[in-house]
N, CA, C and O of each residue as an XYZ file, in Angstrom:
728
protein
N     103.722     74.230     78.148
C     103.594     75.594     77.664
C     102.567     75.620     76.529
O     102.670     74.754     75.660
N     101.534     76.576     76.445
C     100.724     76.905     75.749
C     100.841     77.781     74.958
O     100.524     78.854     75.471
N     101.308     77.918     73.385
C     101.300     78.241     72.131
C      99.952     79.403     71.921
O      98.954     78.981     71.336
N      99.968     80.812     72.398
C      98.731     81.312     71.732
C      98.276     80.999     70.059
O      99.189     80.869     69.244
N      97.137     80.910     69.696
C      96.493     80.502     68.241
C      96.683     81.778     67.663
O      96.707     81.776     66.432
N      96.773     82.473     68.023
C      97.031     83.548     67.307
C      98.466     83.852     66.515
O      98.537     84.800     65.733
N      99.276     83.232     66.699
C     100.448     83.027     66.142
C     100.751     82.102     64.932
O     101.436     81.108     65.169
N     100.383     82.283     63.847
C     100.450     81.756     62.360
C     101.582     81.054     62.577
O     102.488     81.317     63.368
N     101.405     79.463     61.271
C     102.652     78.866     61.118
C     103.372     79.263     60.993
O     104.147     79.219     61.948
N     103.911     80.147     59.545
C     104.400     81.271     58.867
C     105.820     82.214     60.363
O     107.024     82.202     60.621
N     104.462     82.890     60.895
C     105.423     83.270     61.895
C     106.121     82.711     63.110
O     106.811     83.327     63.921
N     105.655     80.775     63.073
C     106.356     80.386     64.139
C     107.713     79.982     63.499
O     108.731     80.017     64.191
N     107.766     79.505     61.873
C     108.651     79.297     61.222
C     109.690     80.412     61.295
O     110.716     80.088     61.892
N     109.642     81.766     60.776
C     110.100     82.578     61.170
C     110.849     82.573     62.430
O     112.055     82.338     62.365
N     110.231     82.829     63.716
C     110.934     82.666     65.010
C     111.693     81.243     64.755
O     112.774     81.371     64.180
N     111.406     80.244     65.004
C     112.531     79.359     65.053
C     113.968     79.495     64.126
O     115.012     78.925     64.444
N     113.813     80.357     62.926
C     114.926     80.247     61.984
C     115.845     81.892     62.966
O     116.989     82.118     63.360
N     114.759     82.522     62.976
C     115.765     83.635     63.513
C     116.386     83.156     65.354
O     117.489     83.642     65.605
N     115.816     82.386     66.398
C     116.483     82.233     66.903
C     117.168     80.615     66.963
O     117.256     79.909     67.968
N     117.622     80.278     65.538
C     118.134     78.874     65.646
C     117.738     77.773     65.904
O     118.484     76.798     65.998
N     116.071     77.740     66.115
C     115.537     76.434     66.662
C     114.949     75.207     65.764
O     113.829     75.082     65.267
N     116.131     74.305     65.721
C     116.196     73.475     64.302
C     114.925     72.363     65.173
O     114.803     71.948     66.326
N     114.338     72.244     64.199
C     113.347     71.553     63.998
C     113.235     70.508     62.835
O     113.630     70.975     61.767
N     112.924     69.588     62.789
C     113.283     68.526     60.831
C     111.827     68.837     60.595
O     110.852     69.047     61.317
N     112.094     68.776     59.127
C     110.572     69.151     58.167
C     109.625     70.172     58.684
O     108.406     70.047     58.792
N     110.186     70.959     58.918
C     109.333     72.169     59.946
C     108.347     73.012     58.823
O     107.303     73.588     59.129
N     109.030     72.928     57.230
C     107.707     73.310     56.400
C     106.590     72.364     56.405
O     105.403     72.684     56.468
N     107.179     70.873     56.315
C     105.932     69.979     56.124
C     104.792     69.502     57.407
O     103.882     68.673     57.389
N     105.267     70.376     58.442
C     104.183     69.808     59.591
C     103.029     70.742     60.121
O     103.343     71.891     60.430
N     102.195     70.484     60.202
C     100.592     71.239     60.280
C     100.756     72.331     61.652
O     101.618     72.179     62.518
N     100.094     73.057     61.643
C     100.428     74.078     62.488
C     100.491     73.409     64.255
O     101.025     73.922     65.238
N      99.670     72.005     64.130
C      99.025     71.705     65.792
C      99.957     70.870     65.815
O     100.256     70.574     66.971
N     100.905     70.050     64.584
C     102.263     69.639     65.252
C     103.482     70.537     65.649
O     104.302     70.259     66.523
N     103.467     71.662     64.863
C     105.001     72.741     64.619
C     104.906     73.167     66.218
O     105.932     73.319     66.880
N     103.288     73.386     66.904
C     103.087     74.018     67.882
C     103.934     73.244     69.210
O     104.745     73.610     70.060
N     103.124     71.755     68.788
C     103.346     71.119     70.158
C     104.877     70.592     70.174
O     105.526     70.259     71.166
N     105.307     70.604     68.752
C     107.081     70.522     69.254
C     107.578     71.318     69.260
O     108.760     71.093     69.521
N     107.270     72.722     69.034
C     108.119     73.862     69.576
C     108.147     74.146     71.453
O     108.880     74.576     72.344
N     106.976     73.635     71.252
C     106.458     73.319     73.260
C     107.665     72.654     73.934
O     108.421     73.081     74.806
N     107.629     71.584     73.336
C     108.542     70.591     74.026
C     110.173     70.998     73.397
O     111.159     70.538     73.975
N     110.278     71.616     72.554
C     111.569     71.984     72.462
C     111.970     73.072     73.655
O     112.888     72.960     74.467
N     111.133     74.022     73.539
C     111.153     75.487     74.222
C     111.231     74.988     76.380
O     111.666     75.671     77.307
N     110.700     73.800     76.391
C     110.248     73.488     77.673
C     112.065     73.123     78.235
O     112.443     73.497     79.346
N     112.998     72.366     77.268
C     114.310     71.590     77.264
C     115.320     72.692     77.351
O     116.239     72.537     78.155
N     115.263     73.996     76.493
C     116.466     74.758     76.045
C     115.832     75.756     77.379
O     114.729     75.898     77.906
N     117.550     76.478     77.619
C     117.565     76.708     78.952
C     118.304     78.631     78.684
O     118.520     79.563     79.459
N     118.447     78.454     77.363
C     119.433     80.130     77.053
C     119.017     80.161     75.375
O     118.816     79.245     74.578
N     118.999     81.076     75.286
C     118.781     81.624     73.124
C     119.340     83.057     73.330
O     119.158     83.687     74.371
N     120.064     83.545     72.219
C     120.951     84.345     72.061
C     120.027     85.785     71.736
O     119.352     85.880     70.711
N     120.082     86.542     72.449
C     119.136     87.696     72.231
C     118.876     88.352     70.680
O     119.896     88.524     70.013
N     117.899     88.634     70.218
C     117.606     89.325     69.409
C     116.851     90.813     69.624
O     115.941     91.050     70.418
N     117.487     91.739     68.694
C     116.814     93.312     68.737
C     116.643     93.797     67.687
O     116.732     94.993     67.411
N     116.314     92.701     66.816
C     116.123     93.626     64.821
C     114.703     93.601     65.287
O     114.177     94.658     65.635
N     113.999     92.398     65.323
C     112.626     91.847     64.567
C     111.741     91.965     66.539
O     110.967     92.711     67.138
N     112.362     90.972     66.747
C     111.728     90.764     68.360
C     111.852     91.763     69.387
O     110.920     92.334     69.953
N     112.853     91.893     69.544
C     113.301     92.439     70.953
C     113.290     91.795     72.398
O     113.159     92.366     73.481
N     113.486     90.271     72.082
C     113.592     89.041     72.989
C     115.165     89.018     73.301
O     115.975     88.702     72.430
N     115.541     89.372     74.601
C     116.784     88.923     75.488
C     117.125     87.729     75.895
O     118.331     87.484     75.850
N     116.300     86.768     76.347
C     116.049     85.506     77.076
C     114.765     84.428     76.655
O     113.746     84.738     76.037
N     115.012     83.524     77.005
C     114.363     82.406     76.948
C     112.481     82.601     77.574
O     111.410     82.174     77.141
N     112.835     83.379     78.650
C     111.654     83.452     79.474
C     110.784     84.338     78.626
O     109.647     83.971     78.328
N     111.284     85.518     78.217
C     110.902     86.427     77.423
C     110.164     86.075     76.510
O     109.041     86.577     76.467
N     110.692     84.802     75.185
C     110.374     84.162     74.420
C     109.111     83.718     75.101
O     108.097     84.403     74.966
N     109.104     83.154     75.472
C     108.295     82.155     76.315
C     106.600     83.006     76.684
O     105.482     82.505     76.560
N     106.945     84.336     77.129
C     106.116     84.886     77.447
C     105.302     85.513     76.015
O     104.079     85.555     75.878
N     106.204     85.922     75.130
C     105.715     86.231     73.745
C     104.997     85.410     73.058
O     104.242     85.768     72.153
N     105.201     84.032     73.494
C     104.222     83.311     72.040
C     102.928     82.624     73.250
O     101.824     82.166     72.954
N     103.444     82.742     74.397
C     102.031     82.885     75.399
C     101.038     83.537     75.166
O      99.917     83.052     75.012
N     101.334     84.771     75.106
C     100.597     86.003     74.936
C     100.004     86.388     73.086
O     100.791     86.222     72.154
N      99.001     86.736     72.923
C      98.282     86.973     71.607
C      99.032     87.670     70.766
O      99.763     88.572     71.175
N      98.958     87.393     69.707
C      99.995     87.795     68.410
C      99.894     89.601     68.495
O      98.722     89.948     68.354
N     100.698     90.596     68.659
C     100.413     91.756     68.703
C      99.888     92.392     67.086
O      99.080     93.265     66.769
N     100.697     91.567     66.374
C     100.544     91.812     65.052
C      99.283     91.811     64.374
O      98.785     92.600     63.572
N      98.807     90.534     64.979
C      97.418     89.876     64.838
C      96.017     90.588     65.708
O      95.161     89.764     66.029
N      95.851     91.500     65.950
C      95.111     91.839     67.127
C      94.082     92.465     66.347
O      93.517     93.408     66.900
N      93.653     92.113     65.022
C      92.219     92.601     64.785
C      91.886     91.707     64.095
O      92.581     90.956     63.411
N      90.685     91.748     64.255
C      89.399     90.977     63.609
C      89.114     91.808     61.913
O      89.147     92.923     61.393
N      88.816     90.287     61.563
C      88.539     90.426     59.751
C      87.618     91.467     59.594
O      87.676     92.071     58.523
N      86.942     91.749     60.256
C      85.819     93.006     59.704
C      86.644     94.261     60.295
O      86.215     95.372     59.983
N      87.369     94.217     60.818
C      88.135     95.540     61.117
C      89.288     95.984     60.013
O      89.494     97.021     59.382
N      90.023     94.528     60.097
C      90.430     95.103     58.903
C      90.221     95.291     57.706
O      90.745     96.032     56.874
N      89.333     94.492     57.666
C      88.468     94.971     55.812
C      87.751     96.545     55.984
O      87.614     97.219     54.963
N      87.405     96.968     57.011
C      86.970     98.576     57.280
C      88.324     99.423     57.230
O      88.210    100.647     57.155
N      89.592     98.855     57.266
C      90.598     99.784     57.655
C      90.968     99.817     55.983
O      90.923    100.925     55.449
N      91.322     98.666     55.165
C      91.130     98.850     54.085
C      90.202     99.335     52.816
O      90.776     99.862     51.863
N      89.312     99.228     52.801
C      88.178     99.883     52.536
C      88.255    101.393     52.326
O      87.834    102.047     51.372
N      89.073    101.921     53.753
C      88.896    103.466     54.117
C      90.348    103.861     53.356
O      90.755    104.962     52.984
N      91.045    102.360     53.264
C      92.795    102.931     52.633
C      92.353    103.237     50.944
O      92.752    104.190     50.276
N      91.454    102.181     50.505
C      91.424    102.035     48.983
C      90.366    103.395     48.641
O      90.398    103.857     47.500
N      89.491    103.969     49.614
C      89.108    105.388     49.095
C      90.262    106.048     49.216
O      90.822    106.622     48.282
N      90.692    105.991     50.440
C      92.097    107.394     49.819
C      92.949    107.168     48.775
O      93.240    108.051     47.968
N      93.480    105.764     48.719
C      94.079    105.298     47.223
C      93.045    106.325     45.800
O      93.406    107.251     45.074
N      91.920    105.708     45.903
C      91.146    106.168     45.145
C      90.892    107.762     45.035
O      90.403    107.984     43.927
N      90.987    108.490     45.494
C      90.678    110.147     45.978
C      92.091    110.395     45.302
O      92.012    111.064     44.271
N      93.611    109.921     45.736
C      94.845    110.324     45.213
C      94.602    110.207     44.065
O      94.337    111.315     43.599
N      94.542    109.335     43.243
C      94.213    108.601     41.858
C      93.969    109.580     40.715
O      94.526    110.002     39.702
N      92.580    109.750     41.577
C      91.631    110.845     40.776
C      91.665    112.264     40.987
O      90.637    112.939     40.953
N      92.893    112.785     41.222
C      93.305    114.064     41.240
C      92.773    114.586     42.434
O      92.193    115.666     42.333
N      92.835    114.116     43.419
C      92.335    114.587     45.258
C      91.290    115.290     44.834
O      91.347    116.502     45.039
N      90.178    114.786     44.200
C      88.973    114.691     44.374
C      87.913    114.530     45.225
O      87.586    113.347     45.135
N      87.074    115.203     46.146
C      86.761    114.564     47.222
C      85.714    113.585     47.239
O      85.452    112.580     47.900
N      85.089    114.368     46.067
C      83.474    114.028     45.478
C      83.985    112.539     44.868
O      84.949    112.437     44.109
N      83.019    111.195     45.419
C      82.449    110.692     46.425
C      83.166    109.907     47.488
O      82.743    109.277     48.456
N      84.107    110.080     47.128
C      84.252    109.486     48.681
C      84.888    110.179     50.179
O      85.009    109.450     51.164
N      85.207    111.393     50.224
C      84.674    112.016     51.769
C      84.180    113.157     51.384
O      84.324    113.678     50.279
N      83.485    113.630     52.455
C      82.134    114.925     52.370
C      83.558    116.007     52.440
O      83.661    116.824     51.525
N      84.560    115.987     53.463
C      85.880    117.564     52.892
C      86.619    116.783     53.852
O      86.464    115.762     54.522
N      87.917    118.121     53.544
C      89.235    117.441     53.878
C      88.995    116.679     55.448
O      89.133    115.497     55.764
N      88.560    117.936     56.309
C      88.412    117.308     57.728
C      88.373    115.458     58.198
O      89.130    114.724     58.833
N      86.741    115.237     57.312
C      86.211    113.784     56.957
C      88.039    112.932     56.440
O      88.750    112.209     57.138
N      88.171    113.215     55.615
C      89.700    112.565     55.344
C      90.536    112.629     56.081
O      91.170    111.627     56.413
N      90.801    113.927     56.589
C      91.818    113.525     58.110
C      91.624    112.630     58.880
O      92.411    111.778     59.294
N      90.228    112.841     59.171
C      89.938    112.372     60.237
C      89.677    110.504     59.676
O      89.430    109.659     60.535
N      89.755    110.217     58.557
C      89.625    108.589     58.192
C      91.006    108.220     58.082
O      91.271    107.038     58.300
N      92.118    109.158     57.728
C      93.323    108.887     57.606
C      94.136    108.691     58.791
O      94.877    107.726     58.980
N      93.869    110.094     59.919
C      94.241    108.894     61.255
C      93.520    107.512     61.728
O      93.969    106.977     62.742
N      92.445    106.917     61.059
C      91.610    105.754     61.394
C      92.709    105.040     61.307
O      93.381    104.642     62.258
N      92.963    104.824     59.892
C      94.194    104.043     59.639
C      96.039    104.326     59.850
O      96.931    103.631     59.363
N      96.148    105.156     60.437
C      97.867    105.463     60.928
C      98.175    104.450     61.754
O      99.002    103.649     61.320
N      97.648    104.231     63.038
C      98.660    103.139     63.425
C      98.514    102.066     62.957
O      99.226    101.182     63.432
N      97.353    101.616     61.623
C      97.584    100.373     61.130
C      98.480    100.408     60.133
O      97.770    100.271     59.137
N      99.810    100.524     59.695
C     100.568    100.840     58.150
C     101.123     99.696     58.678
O     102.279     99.902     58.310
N     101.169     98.710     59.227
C     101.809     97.552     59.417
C     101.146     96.924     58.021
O     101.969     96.164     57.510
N     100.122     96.993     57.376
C      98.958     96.489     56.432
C      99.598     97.234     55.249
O      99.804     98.439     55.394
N      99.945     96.616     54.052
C     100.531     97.503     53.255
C      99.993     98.410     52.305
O     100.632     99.027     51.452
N      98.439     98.457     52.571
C      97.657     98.857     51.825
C      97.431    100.260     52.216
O      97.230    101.105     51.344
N      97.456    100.644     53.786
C      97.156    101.376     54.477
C      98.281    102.453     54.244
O      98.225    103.660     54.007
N      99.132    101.730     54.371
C     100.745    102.115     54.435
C     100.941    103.146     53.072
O     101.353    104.305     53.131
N     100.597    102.523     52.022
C     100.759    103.483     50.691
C      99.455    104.029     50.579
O      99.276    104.581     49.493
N      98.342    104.056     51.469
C      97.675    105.314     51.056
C      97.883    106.476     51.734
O      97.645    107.554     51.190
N      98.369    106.390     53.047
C      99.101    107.396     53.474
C     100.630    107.704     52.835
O     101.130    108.743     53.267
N     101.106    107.260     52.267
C     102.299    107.693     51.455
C     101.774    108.509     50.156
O     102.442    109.426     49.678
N     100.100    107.966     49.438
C     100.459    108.869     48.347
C      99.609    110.179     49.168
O      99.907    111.373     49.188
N      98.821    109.696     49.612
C      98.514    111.396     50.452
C      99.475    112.467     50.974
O      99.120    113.599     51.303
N     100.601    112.044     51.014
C     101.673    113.198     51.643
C     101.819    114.056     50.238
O     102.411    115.135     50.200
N     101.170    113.404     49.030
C     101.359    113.952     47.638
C     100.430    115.376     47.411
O     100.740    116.289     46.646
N      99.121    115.319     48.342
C      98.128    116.443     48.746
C      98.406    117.435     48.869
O      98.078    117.675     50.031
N      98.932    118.511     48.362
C      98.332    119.931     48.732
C      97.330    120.548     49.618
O      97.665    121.486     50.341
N      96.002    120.047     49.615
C      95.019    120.848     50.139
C      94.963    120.093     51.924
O      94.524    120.674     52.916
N      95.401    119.036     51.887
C      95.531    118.391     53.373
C      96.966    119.046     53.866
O      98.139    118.741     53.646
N      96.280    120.167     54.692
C      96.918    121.046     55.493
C      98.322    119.902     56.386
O      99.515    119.952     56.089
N      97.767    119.062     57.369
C      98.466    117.977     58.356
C      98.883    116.281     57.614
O      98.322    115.319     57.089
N     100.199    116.745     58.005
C     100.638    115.216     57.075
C     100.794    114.535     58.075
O     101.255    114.896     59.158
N     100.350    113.336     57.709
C      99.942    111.629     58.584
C     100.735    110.834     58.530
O     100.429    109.931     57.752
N     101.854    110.697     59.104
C     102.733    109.658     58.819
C     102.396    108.312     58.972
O     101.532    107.941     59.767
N     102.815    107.820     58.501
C     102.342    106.188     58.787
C     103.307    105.565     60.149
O     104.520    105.767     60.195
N     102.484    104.710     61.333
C     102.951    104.381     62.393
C     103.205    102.806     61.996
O     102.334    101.940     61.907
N     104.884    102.623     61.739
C     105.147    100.990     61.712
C     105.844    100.417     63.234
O     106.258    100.964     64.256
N     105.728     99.183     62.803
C     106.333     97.843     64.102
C     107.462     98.513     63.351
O     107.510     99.026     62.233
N     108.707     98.284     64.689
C     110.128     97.830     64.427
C     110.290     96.957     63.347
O     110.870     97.354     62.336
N     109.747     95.548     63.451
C     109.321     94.772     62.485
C     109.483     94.862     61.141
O     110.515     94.409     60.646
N     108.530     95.437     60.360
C     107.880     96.121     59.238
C     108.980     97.100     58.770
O     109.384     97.176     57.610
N     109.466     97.926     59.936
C     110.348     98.851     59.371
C     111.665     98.173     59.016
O     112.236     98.665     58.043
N     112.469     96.776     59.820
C     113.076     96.306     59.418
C     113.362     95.490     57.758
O     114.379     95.303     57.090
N     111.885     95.154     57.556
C     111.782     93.865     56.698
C     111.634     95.036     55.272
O     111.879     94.763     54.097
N     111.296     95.991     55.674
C     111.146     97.311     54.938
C     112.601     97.529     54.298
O     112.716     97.229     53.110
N     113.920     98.111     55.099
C     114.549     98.639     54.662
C     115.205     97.170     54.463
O     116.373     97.512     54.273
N     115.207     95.885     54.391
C     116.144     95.130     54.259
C     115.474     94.806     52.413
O     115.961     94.109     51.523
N     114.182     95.675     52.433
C     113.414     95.098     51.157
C     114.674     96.210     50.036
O     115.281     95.812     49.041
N     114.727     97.726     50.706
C     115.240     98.442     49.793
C     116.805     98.262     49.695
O     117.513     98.899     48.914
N     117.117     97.601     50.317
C     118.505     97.339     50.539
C     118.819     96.004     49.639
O     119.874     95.620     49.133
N     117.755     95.553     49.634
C     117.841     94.533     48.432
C     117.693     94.858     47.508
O     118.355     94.252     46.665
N     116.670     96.117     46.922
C     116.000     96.677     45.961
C     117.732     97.467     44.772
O     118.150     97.515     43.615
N     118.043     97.850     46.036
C     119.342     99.126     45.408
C     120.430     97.566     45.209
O     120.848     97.244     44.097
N     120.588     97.165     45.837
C     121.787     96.177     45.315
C     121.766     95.740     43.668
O     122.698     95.809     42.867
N     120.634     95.353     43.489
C     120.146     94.258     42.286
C     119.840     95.550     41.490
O     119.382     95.120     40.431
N     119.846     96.935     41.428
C     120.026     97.305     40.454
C     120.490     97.381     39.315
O     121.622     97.865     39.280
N     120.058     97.090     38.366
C     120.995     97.295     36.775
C     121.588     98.375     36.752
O     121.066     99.359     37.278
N     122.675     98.441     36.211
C     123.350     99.547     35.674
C     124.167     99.666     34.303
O     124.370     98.553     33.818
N     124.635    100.617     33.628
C     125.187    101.068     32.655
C     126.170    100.781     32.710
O     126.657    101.243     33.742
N     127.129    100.007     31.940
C     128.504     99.318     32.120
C     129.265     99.734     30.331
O     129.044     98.958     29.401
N     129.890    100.671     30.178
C     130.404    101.422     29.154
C     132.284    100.483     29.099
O     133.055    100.432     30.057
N     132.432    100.126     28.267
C     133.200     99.500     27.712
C     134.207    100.285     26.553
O     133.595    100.992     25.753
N     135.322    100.233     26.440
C     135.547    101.268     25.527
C     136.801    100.353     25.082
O     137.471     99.667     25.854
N     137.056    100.517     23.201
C     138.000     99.415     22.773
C     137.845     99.428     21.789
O     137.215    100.292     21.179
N     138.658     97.961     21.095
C     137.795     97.894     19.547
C     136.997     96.258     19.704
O     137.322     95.271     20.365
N     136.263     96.421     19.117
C     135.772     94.936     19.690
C     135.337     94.580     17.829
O     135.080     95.435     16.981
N     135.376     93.006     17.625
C     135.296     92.204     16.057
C     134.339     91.598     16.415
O     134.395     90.762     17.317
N     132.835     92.025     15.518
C     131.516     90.996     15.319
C     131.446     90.756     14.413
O     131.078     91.517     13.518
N     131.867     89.267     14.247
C     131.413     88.379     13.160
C     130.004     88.042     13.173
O     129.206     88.044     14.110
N     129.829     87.704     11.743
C     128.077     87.109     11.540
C     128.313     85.724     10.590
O     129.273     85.542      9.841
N     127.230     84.836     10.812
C     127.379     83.439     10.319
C     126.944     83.596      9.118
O     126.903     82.638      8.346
Protein backbone atom coordinates (compact mmCIF):
# COMPACT_ATOMS: atom_id res chain seq x y z
CA UNK A 1 0.00 0.00 0.00
CA UNK A 2 1.07 3.38 -1.04
CA UNK A 3 0.99 6.28 1.56
CA UNK A 4 -0.01 9.55 -0.56
CA UNK A 5 2.97 12.43 0.26
CA UNK A 6 0.62 14.58 0.76
CA UNK A 7 -0.27 13.45 4.11
CA UNK A 8 2.06 15.20 6.84
CA UNK A 9 3.68 13.30 9.75
CA UNK A 10 1.69 15.38 12.12
CA UNK A 11 -1.46 14.08 10.52
CA UNK A 12 -0.43 10.46 10.19
CA UNK A 13 0.30 10.68 13.98
CA UNK A 14 -3.00 11.97 14.52
CA UNK A 15 -4.83 9.09 12.57
CA UNK A 16 -3.03 6.37 14.26
CA UNK A 17 -3.86 7.80 17.89
CA UNK A 18 -7.50 8.39 16.92
CA UNK A 19 -7.93 4.99 15.43
CA UNK A 20 -5.66 3.08 18.03
CA UNK A 21 -2.78 2.19 15.87
CA UNK A 22 0.05 1.70 18.41
CA UNK A 23 3.11 2.10 16.86
CA UNK A 24 6.65 2.44 19.42
CA UNK A 25 8.44 5.84 19.10
CA UNK A 26 6.05 7.01 16.52
CA UNK A 27 7.20 10.79 17.49
CA UNK A 28 10.83 9.84 16.94
CA UNK A 29 10.62 8.27 13.39
CA UNK A 30 11.04 10.33 10.08
CA UNK A 31 8.11 10.61 8.02
CA UNK A 32 9.53 7.69 5.20
CA UNK A 33 9.73 5.32 8.26
CA UNK A 34 6.13 6.29 10.16
CA UNK A 35 4.93 5.77 6.39
CA UNK A 36 6.30 2.44 5.55
CA UNK A 37 5.22 0.95 8.97
CA UNK A 38 1.94 2.21 8.96
CA UNK A 39 1.91 0.24 5.39
CA UNK A 40 2.76 -2.85 6.86
CA UNK A 41 0.69 -2.41 9.87
CA UNK A 42 -2.49 -1.32 7.81
CA UNK A 43 -1.67 -4.35 5.20
CA UNK A 44 -2.05 -7.09 8.75
CA UNK A 45 -5.21 -5.43 10.60
CA UNK A 46 -8.33 -6.72 9.15
CA UNK A 47 -11.30 -4.32 11.20
CA UNK A 48 -10.78 -0.55 13.08
CA UNK A 49 -13.65 0.74 14.91
CA UNK A 50 -15.45 3.45 12.92
CA UNK A 51 -14.99 6.98 13.40
CA UNK A 52 -17.51 10.14 12.60
CA UNK A 53 -16.04 13.24 14.65
CA UNK A 54 -12.79 13.99 12.56
CA UNK A 55 -12.82 11.27 9.57
CA UNK A 56 -15.84 9.80 8.72
CA UNK A 57 -14.01 6.33 8.15
CA UNK A 58 -16.39 3.11 8.83
CA UNK A 59 -13.87 0.40 7.82
CA UNK A 60 -10.53 -0.55 7.19
CA UNK A 61 -10.89 -0.34 3.36
CA UNK A 62 -12.15 3.11 3.68
CA UNK A 63 -9.04 4.01 5.67
CA UNK A 64 -7.07 2.55 3.23
CA UNK A 65 -8.54 4.43 0.43
CA UNK A 66 -8.11 7.85 2.37
CA UNK A 67 -4.45 7.96 2.90
CA UNK A 68 -4.19 6.51 -0.85
CA UNK A 69 -5.78 9.32 -2.11
CA UNK A 70 -4.23 13.17 -1.75
CA UNK A 71 -4.61 14.97 1.48
CA UNK A 72 -8.06 16.90 0.93
CA UNK A 73 -6.89 19.29 3.44
CA UNK A 74 -3.72 19.75 1.62
CA UNK A 75 -4.92 20.47 -1.91
CA UNK A 76 -3.25 23.82 -2.59
CA UNK A 77 -0.15 24.96 -3.59
CA UNK A 78 2.07 27.58 -1.56
CA UNK A 79 1.41 30.40 -3.95
CA UNK A 80 -2.25 29.87 -3.62
CA UNK A 81 -2.28 30.01 -0.40
CA UNK A 82 -0.11 32.89 0.24
CA UNK A 83 -2.73 34.74 -2.43
CA UNK A 84 -5.63 33.51 -0.24
CA UNK A 85 -3.91 35.07 2.68
CA UNK A 86 -2.70 38.08 1.38
CA UNK A 87 -6.45 38.80 0.26
CA UNK A 88 -7.46 37.65 4.17
CA UNK A 89 -4.79 40.17 5.75
CA UNK A 90 -6.32 43.15 3.42
CA UNK A 91 -9.66 42.46 4.79
CA UNK A 92 -8.08 42.01 8.31
CA UNK A 93 -6.57 45.27 7.40
CA UNK A 94 -9.78 47.28 5.84
CA UNK A 95 -11.74 45.94 9.36
CA UNK A 96 -8.88 47.44 11.41
CA UNK A 97 -8.99 50.68 9.87
CA UNK A 98 -12.53 51.48 10.25
CA UNK A 99 -13.87 49.59 6.79
CA UNK A 100 -11.96 51.80 4.91
CA UNK A 101 -11.75 50.88 1.42
CA UNK A 102 -9.07 53.25 0.27
CA UNK A 103 -6.25 51.14 -0.54
CA UNK A 104 -6.99 48.10 -0.53
CA UNK A 105 -10.28 47.35 -2.69
CA UNK A 106 -11.53 49.85 -5.43
CA UNK A 107 -15.67 49.31 -3.48
CA UNK A 108 -17.60 47.02 -1.67
CA UNK A 109 -18.43 44.78 -4.80
CA UNK A 110 -14.27 44.24 -5.31
CA UNK A 111 -14.49 42.96 -1.49
CA UNK A 112 -17.28 40.71 -1.94
CA UNK A 113 -16.17 39.51 -4.53
CA UNK A 114 -12.30 38.78 -2.77
CA UNK A 115 -14.18 37.62 0.26
CA UNK A 116 -15.93 34.78 -1.49
CA UNK A 117 -12.17 34.07 -2.98
CA UNK A 118 -11.50 33.02 0.36
CA UNK A 119 -14.91 31.29 1.94
CA UNK A 120 -14.34 27.90 1.25
CA UNK A 121 -10.81 28.29 2.45
CA UNK A 122 -11.63 29.14 6.53
CA UNK A 123 -10.09 25.80 7.14
CA UNK A 124 -6.78 28.47 7.22
CA UNK A 125 -7.25 30.44 10.31
CA UNK A 126 -6.39 33.52 8.94
CA UNK A 127 -9.06 33.48 6.39
CA UNK A 128 -11.42 32.27 8.91
CA UNK A 129 -11.20 35.54 11.18
CA UNK A 130 -11.24 37.81 8.38
CA UNK A 131 -14.45 36.77 7.47
CA UNK A 132 -15.57 36.79 11.09
CA UNK A 133 -14.49 40.39 11.61
CA UNK A 134 -16.26 41.40 8.38
CA UNK A 135 -19.68 40.19 9.59
CA UNK A 136 -18.72 43.43 11.89
CA UNK A 137 -19.46 45.67 8.39
CA UNK A 138 -22.32 47.63 7.96
CA UNK A 139 -21.88 48.79 4.46
CA UNK A 140 -21.33 44.97 3.10
CA UNK A 141 -24.87 44.48 2.26
CA UNK A 142 -24.21 40.06 2.00
CA UNK A 143 -22.67 38.27 4.89
CA UNK A 144 -20.01 35.49 3.98
CA UNK A 145 -19.93 32.88 6.19
CA UNK A 146 -16.97 31.04 6.51
CA UNK A 147 -17.11 27.31 4.86
CA UNK A 148 -15.29 24.74 7.48
CA UNK A 149 -14.23 20.76 7.28
CA UNK A 150 -16.23 18.77 9.84
CA UNK A 151 -12.73 18.63 11.05
CA UNK A 152 -11.93 22.24 11.93
CA UNK A 153 -15.38 22.60 13.18
CA UNK A 154 -14.74 19.80 15.56
CA UNK A 155 -11.21 20.77 16.83
CA UNK A 156 -13.00 24.25 16.96
CA UNK A 157 -15.66 23.63 19.41
CA UNK A 158 -13.54 21.09 21.42
CA UNK A 159 -11.06 24.39 21.50
CA UNK A 160 -14.14 26.41 23.17
CA UNK A 161 -15.17 23.74 25.24
CA UNK A 162 -11.87 23.80 26.63
CA UNK A 163 -11.78 27.55 26.57
CA UNK A 164 -15.20 27.79 28.96
CA UNK A 165 -14.06 24.98 31.30
CA UNK A 166 -10.65 26.62 32.43
CA UNK A 167 -12.36 29.68 33.05
CA UNK A 168 -11.55 31.65 36.20
CA UNK A 169 -14.13 32.60 38.27
CA UNK A 170 -15.19 34.63 41.36
CA UNK A 171 -15.28 32.41 44.43
CA UNK A 172 -16.86 34.72 47.43
CA UNK A 173 -16.23 33.24 50.75
CA UNK A 174 -18.04 34.62 53.61
CA UNK A 175 -16.83 34.21 57.54
CA UNK A 176 -14.39 35.54 59.78
CA UNK A 177 -11.09 34.65 58.71
CA UNK A 178 -7.42 35.67 61.23
CA UNK A 179 -4.31 37.21 59.16
CA UNK A 180 -1.43 37.15 60.96
CA UNK A 181 1.81 39.03 59.82
CA UNK A 182 5.50 38.00 60.73
Amino acid sequence: MIIHPSHSKKDLIELCDVFNIEILDIYDLTKTSLVSTLSQILEKIDYIEPENDYYFIDNIEDLKRYLIEANQSKNLSITEKERLITISRDIISYCKNNYNLYPYFKSIQHLTSQAKIIQPHCDISTCRRALNMLKEDRSCEEQIKPVLSNRVKKQLEKKERLKKDSAGGLKVRKGLFTITFD
